[in-house]
C-alpha positions as CSV (number, residue, x, y, z in Angstrom):
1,X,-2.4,47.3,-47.5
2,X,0.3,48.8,-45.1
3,X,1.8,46.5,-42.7
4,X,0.7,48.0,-39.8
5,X,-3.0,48.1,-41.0
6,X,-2.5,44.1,-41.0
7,X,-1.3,43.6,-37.8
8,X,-3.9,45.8,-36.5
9,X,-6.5,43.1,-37.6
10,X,-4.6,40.7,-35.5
11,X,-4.3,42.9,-32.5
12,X,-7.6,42.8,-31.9
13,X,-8.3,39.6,-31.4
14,X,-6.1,39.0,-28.4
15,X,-3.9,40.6,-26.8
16,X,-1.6,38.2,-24.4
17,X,-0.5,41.2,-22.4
18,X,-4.1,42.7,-21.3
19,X,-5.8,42.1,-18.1
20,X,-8.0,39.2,-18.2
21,X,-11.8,40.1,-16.8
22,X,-14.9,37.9,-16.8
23,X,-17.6,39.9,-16.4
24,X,-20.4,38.7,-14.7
25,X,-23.4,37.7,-16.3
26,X,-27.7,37.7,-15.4
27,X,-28.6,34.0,-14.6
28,X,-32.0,34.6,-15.8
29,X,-34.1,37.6,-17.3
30,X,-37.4,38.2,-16.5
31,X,-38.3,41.3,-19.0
32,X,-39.6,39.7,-22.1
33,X,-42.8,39.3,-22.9
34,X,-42.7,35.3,-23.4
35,X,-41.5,34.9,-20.3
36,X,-44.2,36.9,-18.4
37,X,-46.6,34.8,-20.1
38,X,-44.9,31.6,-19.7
39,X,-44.7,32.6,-16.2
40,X,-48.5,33.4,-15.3
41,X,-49.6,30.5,-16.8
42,X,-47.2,28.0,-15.3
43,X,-48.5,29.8,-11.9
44,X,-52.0,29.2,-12.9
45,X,-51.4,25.9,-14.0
46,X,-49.6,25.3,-10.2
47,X,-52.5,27.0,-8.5
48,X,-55.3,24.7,-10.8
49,X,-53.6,21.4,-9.5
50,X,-53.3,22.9,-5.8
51,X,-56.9,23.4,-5.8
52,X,-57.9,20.0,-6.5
53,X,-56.8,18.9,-3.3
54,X,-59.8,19.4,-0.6
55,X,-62.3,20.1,-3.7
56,X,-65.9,18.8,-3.3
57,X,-66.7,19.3,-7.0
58,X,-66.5,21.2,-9.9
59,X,-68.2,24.2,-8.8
60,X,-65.8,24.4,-5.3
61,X,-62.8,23.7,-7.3
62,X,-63.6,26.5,-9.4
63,X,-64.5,28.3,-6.6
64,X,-60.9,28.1,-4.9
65,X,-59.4,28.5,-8.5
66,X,-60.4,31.6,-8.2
67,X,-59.9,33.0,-4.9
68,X,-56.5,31.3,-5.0
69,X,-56.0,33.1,-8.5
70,X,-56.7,36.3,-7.2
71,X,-53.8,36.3,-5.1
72,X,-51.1,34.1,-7.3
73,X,-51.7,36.2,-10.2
74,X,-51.0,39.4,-8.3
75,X,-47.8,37.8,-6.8
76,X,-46.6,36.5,-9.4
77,X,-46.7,40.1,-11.6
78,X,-45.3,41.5,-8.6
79,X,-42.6,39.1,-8.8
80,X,-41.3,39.7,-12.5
81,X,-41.5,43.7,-12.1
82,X,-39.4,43.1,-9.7
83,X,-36.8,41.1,-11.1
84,X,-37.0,43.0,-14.3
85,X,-36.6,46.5,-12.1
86,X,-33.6,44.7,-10.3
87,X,-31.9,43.4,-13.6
88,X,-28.6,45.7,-13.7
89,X,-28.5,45.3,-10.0
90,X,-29.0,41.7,-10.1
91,X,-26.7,41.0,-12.7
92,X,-23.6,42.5,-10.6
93,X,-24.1,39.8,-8.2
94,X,-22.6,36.4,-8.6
95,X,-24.7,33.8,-9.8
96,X,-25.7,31.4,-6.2
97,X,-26.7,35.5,-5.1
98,X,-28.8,35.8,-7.8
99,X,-30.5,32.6,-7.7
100,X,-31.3,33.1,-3.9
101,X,-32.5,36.9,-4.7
102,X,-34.9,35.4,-7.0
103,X,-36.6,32.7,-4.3
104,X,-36.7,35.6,-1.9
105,X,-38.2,38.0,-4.2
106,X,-41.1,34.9,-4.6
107,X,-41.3,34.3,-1.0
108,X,-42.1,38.3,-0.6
109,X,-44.2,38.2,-3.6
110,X,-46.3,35.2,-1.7
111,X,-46.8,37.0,1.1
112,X,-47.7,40.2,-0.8
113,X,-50.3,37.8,-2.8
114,X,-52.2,36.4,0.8
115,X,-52.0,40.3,2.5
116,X,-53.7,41.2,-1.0
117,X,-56.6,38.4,0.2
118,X,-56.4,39.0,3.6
119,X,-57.1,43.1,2.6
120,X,-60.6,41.8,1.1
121,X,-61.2,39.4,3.4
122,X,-61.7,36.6,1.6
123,X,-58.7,34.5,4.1
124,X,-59.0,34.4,7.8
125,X,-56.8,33.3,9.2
126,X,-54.1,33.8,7.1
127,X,-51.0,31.2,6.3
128,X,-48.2,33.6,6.0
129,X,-45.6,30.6,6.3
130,X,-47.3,28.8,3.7
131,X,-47.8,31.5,1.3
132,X,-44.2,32.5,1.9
133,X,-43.0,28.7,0.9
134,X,-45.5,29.0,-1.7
135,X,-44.3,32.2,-3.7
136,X,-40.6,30.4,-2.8
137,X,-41.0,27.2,-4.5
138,X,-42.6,28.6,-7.5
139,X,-40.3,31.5,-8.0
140,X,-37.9,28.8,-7.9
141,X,-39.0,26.2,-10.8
142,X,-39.4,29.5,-12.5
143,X,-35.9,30.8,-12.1
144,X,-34.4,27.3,-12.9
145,X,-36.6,27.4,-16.1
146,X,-35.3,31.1,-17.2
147,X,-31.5,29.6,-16.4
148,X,-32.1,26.9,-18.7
149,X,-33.3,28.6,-21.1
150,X,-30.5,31.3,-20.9
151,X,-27.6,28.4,-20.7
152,X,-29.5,27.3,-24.0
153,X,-28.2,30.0,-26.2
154,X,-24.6,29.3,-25.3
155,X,-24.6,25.8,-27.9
156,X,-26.4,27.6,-30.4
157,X,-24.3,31.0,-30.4
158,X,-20.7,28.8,-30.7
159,X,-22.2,26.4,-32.9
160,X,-23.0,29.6,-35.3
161,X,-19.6,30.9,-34.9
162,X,-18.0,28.0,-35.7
163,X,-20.1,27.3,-38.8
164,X,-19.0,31.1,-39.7
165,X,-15.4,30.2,-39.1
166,X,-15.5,27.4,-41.6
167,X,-17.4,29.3,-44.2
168,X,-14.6,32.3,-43.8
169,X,-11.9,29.8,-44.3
170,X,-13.5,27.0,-46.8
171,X,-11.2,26.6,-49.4
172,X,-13.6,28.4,-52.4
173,X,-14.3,31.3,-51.1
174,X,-10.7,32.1,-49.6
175,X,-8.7,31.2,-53.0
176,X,-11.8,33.2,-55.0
177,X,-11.0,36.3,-52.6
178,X,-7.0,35.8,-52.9
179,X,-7.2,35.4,-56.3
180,X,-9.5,38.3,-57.3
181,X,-7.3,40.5,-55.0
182,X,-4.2,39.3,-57.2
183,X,-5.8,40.1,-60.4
184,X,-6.5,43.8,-58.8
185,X,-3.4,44.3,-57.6
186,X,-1.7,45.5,-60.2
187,X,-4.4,47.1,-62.2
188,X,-6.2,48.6,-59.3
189,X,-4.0,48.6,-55.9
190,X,-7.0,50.7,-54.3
191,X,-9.6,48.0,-54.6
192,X,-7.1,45.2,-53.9
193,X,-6.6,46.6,-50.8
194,X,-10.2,47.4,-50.1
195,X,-11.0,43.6,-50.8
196,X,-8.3,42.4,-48.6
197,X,-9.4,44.9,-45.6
198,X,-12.9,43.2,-46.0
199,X,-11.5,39.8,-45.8
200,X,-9.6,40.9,-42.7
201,X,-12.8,42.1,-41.0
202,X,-14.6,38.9,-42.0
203,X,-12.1,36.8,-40.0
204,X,-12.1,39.3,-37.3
205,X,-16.3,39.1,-37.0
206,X,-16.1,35.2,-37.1
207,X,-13.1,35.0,-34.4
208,X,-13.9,37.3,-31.9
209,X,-16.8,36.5,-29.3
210,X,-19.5,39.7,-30.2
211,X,-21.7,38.7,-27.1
212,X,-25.4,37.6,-26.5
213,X,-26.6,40.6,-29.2
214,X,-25.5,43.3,-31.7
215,X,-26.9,45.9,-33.6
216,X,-28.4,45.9,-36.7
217,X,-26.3,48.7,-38.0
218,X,-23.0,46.2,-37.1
219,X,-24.8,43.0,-38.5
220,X,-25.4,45.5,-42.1
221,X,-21.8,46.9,-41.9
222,X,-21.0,42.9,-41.7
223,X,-23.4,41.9,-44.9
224,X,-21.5,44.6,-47.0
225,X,-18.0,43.5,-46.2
226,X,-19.1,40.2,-47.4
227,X,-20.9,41.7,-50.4
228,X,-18.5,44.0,-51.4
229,X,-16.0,40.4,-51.7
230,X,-18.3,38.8,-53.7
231,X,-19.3,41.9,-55.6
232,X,-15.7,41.8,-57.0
233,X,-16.0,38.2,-58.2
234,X,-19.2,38.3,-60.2
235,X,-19.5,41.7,-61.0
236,X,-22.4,42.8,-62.7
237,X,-24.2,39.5,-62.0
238,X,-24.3,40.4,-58.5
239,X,-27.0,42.9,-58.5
240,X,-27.3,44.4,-54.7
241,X,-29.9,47.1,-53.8
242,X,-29.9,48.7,-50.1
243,X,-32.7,50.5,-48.2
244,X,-31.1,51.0,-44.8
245,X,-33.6,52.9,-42.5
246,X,-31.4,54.8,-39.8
247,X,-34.0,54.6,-37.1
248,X,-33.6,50.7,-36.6
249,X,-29.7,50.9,-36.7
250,X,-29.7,50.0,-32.9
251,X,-32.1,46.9,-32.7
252,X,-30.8,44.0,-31.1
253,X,-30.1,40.5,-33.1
254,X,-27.8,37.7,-32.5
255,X,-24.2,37.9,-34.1
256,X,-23.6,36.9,-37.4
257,X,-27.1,36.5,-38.0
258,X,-27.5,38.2,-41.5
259,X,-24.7,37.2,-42.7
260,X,-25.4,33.4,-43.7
261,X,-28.6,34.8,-45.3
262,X,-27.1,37.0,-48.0
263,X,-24.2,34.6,-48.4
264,X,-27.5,31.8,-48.9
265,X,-28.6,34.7,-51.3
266,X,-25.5,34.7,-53.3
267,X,-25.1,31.0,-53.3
268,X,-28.6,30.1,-54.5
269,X,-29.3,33.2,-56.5
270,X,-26.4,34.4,-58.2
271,X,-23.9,31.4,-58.6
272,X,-26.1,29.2,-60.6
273,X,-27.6,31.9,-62.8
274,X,-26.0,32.8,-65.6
275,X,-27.4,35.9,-65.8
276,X,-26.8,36.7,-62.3
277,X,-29.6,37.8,-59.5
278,X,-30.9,40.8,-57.5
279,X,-30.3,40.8,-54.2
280,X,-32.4,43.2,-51.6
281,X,-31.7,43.5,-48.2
282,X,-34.2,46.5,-46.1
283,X,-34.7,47.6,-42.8
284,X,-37.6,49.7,-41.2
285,X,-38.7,50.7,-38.2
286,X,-42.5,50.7,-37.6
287,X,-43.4,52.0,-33.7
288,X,-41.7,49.9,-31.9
289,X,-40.8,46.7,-34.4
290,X,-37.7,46.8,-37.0
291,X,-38.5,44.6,-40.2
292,X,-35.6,43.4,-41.9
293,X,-36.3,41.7,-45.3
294,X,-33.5,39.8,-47.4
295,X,-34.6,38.7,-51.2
296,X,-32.8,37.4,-54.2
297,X,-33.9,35.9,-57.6
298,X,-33.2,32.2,-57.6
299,X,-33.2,30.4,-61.2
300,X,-35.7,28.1,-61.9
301,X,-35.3,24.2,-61.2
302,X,-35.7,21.8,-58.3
303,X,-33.3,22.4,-55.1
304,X,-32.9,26.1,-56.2
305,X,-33.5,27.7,-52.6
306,X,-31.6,25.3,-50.8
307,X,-32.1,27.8,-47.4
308,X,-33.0,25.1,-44.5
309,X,-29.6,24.7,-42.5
310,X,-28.6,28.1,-42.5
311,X,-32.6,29.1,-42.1
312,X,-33.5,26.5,-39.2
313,X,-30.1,27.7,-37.6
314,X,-31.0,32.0,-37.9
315,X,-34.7,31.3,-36.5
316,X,-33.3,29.5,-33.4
317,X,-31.0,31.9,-32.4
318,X,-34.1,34.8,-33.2
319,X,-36.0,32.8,-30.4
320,X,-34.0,32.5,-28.2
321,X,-32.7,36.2,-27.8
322,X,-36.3,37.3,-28.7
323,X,-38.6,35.0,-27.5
324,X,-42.2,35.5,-29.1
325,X,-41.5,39.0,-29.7
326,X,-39.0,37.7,-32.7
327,X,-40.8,36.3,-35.7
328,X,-38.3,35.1,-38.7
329,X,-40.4,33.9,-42.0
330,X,-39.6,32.7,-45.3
331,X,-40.9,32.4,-48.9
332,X,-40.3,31.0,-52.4
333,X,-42.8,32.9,-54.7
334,X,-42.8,33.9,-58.6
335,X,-39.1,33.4,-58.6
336,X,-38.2,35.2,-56.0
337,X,-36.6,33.9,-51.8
338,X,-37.5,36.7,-49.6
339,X,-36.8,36.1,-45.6
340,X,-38.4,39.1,-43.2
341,X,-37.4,39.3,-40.1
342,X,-39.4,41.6,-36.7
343,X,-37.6,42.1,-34.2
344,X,-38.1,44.5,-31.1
345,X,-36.8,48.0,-30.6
């Protein structure tokens, strides 16, 4: 590899001399489906326990539980079209403007809730002050809940990279790489180089801060560079089969999120088989879902999966970017691990 190919690696990582700019981030996000459902029912829930107060019985607390509902649930749908319509816009704004934009948007989407009431006449007079405090309040608990939730994917996401840092640099795997690169370098300069290029890129993924999401085509590109290391030490015991649909190249999934599941793959499937494993990673797109499936051959015998860190750790992450629109299982049958992933479009 040319000197100037190496330092490029490098380069890209930091550069001392560039302007330093934090960009500002969205405090909470609105436009996933969990959270509109979380959302209408933690507004149902608040409206339930408001109309106990003043109720004569069960048949006027249902009563009021549903003239109250059919102006909270309006409001509150009101509400998170709004703040999903206003994302880019609200996400330019620092974050104490953002916060406040979302207790306003509830105070209007109160008042939108009692005028839809007061339209039918089922509220005379009307509280306008109260239904504005109303939509305020609970607009708020629910912005604090989607902040928390949002500031809950910052542990997770540095916790994976630095568990992707140390498998990079763990002693094994970067001697096994050095090594098989010396043993090419002579013989085959073209793939020694190749194989250190892909160790470069490796380091580069696991140092450099990707962001909330990537696509799957750069997660794929990833697995390969990894593969195409460890293809080189085992040789024809790593047996690797590809069916890459192009149409869910630009679904969103956490950063290095593939990545631990075909090195589990390799680990548990290939290392402590003699005769080596078949390893199958696919992607497809079906309407508006991208399935991504991972599977290897494990040997036989007790403790031969061996998946739950790096599995418990990959399914976290999946929720938290995807909500309930991300499902992640996983399966031991007939000799065969296979992990399949949906994520959205």
């Amino acid at each position: 590899m040319q000197e100037t190919q190496i330092l490029s690696s490098f380069d890209a990582l930091a550069d001392p001399d560039a302007p330093t700019r934090v960009p500002r981030a969205l405090v909470f996000d609105a436009c996933q489906v969990g959270v509109i459902l979380r959302a209408v029912l933690f507004v149902e829930l608040a409206v339930a326990v408001a109309a106990l107060f003043g109720a004569q019985g069960a048949a006027d607390w249902l009563t009021r539980l549903a003239l109250w509902t059919g102006g909270a649930l309006p409001a509150v749908l009101v509400w998170l079209l709004a703040a999903c319509s206003l994302k880019r816009t609200l996400a330019r704004l620092p974050s104490w403007a953002q916060y406040l934009a979302g207790v306003l948007l509830g105070a209007l989407a109160g008042l939108y809730g009692c005028g839809m009431l007061a339209l039918i006449g089922l509220m005379d007079p009307v509280p306008w002050l109260a239904c504005a405090a109303a939509g305020a309040w609970l607009s708020a608990l629910v912005v604090a809940g989607l902040v928390l939730r949002a500031r809950a994917r910052t542990p997770a996401a540095t916790t994976a990279r630095l568990s992707e840092l140390q498998a990079r640099i763990r002693p094994h795997f970067l001697f096994n790489t050095l090594n098989s690169a010396i043993a090419l370098v002579r013989a085959e300069p073209a793939r020694a180089e190749a194989l250190l290029e892909d160790l470069s890129d490796l380091f580069r993924h696991a140092l450099v801060d990707q962001g909330e999401s990537v696509t799957l085509e750069q997660e794929t590109t990833l697995a390969e560079r990894y593969l195409s290391i460890e293809q080189v030490r085992f040789g024809e015991r790593l047996r690797i089969h590809w069916a890459l649909d192009p149409r869910a190249a630009q679904a969103q999934l956490p950063p290095l999120l593939l990545q631990p599941l075909v090195e589990n793959a390799v680990k548990h499937g290939v290392e402590p088989s003699a005769s080596g494993a078949d390893l199958r990673i696919s992607t497809e797109r079906r309407g508006d879902t991208v399935v991504i499936k991972i599977s290897n051959t494990v040997p036989a015998g007790p403790g031969a999966a061996g998946f739950g860190v790096a599995l418990d750790n990959v399914r976290d992450r999946l929720k938290l970017l995807h909500d309930v629109q991300g499902q992640f299982q996983a399966v031991l049958k007939d000799g065969i691990y296979l992990v399949r992933i949906e994520i959205p479009v």
